[in-house]
N, C-alpha and C positions, 0 to 999 in steps of 0.2 A: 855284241857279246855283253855290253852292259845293260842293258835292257833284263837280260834275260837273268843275270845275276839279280839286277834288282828287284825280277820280280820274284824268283827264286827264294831272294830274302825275306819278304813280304809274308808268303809262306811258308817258309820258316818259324818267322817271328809273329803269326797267328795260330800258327799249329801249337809254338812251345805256352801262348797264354792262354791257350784252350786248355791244354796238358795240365798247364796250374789250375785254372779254376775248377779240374774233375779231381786234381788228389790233394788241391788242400782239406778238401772234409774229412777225408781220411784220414789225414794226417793230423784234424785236430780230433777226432774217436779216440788214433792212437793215444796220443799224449795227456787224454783225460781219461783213457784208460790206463794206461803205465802213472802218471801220476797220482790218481785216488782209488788205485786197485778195485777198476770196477770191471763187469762183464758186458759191455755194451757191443751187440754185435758187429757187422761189417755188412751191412745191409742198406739198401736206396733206400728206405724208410728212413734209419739214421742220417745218410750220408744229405737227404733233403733238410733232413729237422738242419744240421747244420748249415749248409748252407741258408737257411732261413734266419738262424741266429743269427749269421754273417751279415746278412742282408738289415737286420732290425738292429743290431749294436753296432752298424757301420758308421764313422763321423770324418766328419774331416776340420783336417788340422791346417793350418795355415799358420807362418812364420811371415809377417811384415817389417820389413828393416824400415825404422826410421831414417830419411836420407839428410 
């Protein structure tokens, strides 16, 4: 029975980060559409350009505690 919970989980928890990474573009159209009253549509042409933004102003940040 736990086997099959865990695999169950597994996908779950690849199904819901696929889920995120197809409506975050969307969801940044939306919010630069509602915030600079523009007409950008809702189309794979847009929803790629973002994702490509995403991918080109991606960084990473890192916090090191001095011990």
């Amino acid at each position: 029975m736990n086997k099959i919970l865990g695999t169950f989980g597994i996908v779950v928890g690849v199904a819901i980060i696929i889920a995120i990474a197809v409506i975050f573009p969307i969801l940044v159209i939306w919010s630069v559409n509602t915030l600079f009253a523009l007409t950008i549509p809702y189309t794979l042409e847009t929803w790629s350009a973002v994702v490509l933004l995403q991918m080109f102003f991606k960084t990473s940040i890192s916090y090191k505690k001095d011990k």
